[in-house]
N, C-alpha and C positions, 0 to 999 in steps of 0.2 A: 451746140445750139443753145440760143438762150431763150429762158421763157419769163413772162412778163409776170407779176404779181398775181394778179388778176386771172391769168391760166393758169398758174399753180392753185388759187383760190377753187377755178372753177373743178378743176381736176379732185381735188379734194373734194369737193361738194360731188363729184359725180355720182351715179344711180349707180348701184354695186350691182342688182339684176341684171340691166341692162347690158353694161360692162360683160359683163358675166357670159351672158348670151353671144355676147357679137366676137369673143376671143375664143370662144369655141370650151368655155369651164362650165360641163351641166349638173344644173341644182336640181335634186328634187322636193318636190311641194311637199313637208313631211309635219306639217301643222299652221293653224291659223296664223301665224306670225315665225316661222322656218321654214327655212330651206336645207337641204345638207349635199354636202359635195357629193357622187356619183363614183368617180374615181376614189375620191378619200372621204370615205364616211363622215369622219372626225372634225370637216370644217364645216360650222354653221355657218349661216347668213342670215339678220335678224332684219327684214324690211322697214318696220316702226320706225329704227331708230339707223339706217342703211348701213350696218355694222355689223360686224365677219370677224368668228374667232375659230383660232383651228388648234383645238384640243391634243391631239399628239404631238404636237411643237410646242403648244404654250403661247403662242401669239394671235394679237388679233387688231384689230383697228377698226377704222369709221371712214367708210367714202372710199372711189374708184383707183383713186392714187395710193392709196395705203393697200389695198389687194391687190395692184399690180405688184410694187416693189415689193410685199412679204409674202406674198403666195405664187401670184403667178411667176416671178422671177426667183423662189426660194432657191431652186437647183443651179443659179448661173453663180458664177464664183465673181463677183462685181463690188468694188470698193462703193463708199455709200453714195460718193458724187457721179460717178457713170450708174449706178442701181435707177437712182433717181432722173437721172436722164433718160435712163432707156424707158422707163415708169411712164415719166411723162410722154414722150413720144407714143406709147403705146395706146395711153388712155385718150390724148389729143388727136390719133389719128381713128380712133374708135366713134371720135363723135358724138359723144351720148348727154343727156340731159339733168338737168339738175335734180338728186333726190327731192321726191315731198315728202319729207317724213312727216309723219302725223300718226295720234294713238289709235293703235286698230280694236273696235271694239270685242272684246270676247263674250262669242254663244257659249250657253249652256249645252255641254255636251251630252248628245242625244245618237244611243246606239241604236242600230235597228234589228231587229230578231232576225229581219228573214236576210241576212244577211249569213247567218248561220247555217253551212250544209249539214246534214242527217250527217253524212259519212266523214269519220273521223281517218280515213285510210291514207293520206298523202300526208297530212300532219303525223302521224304517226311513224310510216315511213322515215321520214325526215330524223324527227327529233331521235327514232333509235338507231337507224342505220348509219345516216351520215354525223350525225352529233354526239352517239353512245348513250344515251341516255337509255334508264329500265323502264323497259313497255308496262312494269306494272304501276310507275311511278306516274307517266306518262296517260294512262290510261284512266288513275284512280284522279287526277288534276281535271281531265276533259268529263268526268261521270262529276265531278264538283262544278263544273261550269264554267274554272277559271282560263281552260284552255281550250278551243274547238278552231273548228275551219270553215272557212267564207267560201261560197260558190265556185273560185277560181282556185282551192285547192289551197291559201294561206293558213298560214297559222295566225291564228288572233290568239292572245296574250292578252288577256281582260282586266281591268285595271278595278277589284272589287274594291269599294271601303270596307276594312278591317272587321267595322261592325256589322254596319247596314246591308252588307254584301250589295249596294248597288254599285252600277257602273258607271264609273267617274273618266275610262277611256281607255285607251287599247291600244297595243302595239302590233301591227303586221309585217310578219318574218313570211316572203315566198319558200317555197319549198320544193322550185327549178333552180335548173342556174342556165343564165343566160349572160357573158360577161359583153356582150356585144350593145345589151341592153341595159345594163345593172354596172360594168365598171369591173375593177378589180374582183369586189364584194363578190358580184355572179346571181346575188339575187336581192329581192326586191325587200326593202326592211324600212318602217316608217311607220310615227306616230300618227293615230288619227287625228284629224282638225278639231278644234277644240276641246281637246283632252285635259284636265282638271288642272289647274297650275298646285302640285305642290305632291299629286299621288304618282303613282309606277304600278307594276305588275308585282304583286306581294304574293305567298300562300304561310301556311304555320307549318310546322312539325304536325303541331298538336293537332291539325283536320288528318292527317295523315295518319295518327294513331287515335283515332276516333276519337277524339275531344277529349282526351287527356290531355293534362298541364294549361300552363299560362303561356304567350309569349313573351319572356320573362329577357329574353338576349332578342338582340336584330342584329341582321346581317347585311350591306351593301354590298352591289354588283352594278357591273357596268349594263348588263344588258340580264334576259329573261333568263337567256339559256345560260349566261353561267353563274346563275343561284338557283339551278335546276341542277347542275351539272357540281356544284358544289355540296349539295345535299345529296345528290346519289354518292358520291366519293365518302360517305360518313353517315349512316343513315340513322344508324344506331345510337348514335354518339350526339344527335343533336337536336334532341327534345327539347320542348318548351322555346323555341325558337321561330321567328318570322325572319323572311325572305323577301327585299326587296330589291327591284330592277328601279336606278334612275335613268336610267336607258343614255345612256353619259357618266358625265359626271354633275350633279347637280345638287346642292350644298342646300337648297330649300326642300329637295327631295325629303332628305334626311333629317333637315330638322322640323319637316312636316311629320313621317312616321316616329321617331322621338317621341312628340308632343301625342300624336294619337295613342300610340301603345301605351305610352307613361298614364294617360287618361284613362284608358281602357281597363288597366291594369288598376288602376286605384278603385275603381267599383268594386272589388274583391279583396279588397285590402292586399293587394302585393303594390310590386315596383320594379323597376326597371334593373337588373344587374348586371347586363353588360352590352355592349354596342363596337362594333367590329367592321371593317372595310375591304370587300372581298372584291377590290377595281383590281386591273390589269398592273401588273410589273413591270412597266413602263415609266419612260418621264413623266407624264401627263399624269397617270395614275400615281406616281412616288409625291410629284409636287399636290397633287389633291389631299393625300394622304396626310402631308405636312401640313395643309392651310388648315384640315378641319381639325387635326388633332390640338390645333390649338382654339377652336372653337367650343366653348366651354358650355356643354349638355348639360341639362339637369333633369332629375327628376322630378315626380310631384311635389315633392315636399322639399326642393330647392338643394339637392345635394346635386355635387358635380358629379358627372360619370365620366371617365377615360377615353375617349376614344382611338381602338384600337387598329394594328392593321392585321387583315389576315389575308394578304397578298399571298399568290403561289409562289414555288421556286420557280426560277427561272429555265432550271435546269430541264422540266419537262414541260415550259410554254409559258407565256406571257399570260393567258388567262386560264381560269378554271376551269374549261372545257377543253382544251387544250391539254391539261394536266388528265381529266377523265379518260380522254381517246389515248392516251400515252399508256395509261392504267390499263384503259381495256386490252390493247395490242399486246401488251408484257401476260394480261393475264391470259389470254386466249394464244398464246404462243407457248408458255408455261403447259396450258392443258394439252395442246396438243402432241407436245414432248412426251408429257406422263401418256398420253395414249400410246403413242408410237413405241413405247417402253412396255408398255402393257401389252402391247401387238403379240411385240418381238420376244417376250415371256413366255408368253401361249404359245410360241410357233416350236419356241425350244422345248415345251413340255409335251407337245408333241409327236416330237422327234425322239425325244428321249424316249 
């Protein structure tokens, strides 16, 4: 079949929502101007500008035609001129309307307290049984305020400035799993609306060992839990150090925290010595790693800093918390051994 100029025009212009909706692909509403895939976390959809990029591929485009042929058809094995046919057909028989994109104003993000339950007992839960993380880590974070739970038993991930410790916005991790409702994923994970354009969920070493040191090195991660999950795996070993989630990958994230520390840091006469990228060992995560390491940091005083990657091995997970529950299983199979050796010790000196 052929299609007329004018239908490929419109199909290009098509409402990617829309689309979205009526082919059975569910986004959810995960900030003033995002959406995120359901099924695959990793693909946005940005309404302002009707434009979808899906971060563990690396691809992304603009309009209904372009998310048919590189998302919804990714899995068909289709040369480019039948991909494109089948695209069009798909979006042409969809029916749908022409994006308005226009700029969306952004609110001032405004948290609200009573949002926050007294009891810390389901986040807790979560973060140490199914994530591995140390209850005293976890605990000393939620008595700092930077971690607590919302009424429905989430974990909120508060998004402090460095200095001011106000709340610039939040990230909510559920702590069920329901995959019927949630996707692969199983539970419910999403930035709040109007959340700060440029900060993430940070904490220091240094609150951690009572305001000793500077945060003199930063740390990137894709998400909360594994720069929570990277610091328990070294706890010792990483003083004077901040911890940031760009809850992605996000290259303004980082050269936002950059620019804050480096500022923060010069009140006291220090500076910035090292900066490091602790995203997933993945494509998405390998080509991030490449773009910004050629993104030239500087400190206050204008000298370039490195940046580094400190990607896990592969060998025990693609991210940092992945690598921890690997950690914890070896070590708590380790102990149980020495018990069981220890048993069988006492039972022979007994005998004896």
């Amino acid at each position: 079949m052929k299609y007329t100029d004018e239908q490929v025009k419109q199909a290009e212009k098509g409402d990617i929502l829309e689309f979205a909706d009526k082919v059975g692909v569910e986004l959810a509403h995960t900030g003033h101007n995002e959406y995120k895939g359901v099924e695959h976390d990793s693909l946005v959809v940005t309404p302002s500008r009707n434009a979808w990029f899906w971060n563990s591929r690396n691809v992304g485009g603009v309009g209904a035609l372009s998310f048919a042929k590189e998302y919804l058809l990714s899995e068909e094995n289709l040369d480019k001129k039948n991909r494109f046919l089948k695209a069009m057909d798909i979006v042409t028989k969809a029916g749908i309307n022409e994006a308005k994109t226009k700029e969306i104003k952004r609110e001032p993000f405004k948290f609200n307290p009573k949002e926050i339950d007294k009891r810390f007992n389901k986040v807790t839960a979560y973060l140490t049984k199914r994530r591995g993380l140390n209850a005293d880590l976890v605990q000393m974070l939620h008595t700092q305020g930077i971690i607590e739970q919302d009424k429905f038993g989430n974990a909120l991930f508060l998004w402090r400035d460095p200095e001011t410790r106000e709340i610039k916005g939040a990230t909510k991790q559920g702590t069920w799993i329901n995959h019927e409702k949630f996707g692969k994923r199983g539970t419910l994970k999403r930035i709040e609306p109007n959340s700060t354009y440029g900060y993430g969920f940070s904490f220091d070493s240094i609150d951690i060992t009572q305001g000793k040191g500077k945060p003199e090195n930063i740390r990137f991660f894709e998400s909360s839990i594994d720069a929570l999950s990277y610091y328990n795996l070294n706890p010792t070993k990483l003083t004077n150090t901040r911890f940031v989630s760009m809850d992605g990958l996000k290259k303004e994230v980082v050269a936002s925290y950059i620019n804050l520390t480096a500022k923060q840091l010069a009140k006291s006469g220090s500076r910035l010595k090292s900066i490091a990228l602790g995203v997933d060992n993945d494509d998405a995560g390998n080509k991030f790693v490449e773009k910004m390491q050629k993104y030239q940091a500087r400190d206050i005083d204008g000298n370039v800093l490195q940046i580094l990657s400190a990607q896990p091995n592969t060998k025990y997970g693609k991210d940092w918390n992945d690598v921890l529950k690997h950690v914890s299983q070896v070590q708590a199979s380790t102990l149980k051994t020495r018990l069981a050796k220890q048993h069988i010790q006492r039972r022979e000196l007994q005998l004896s």
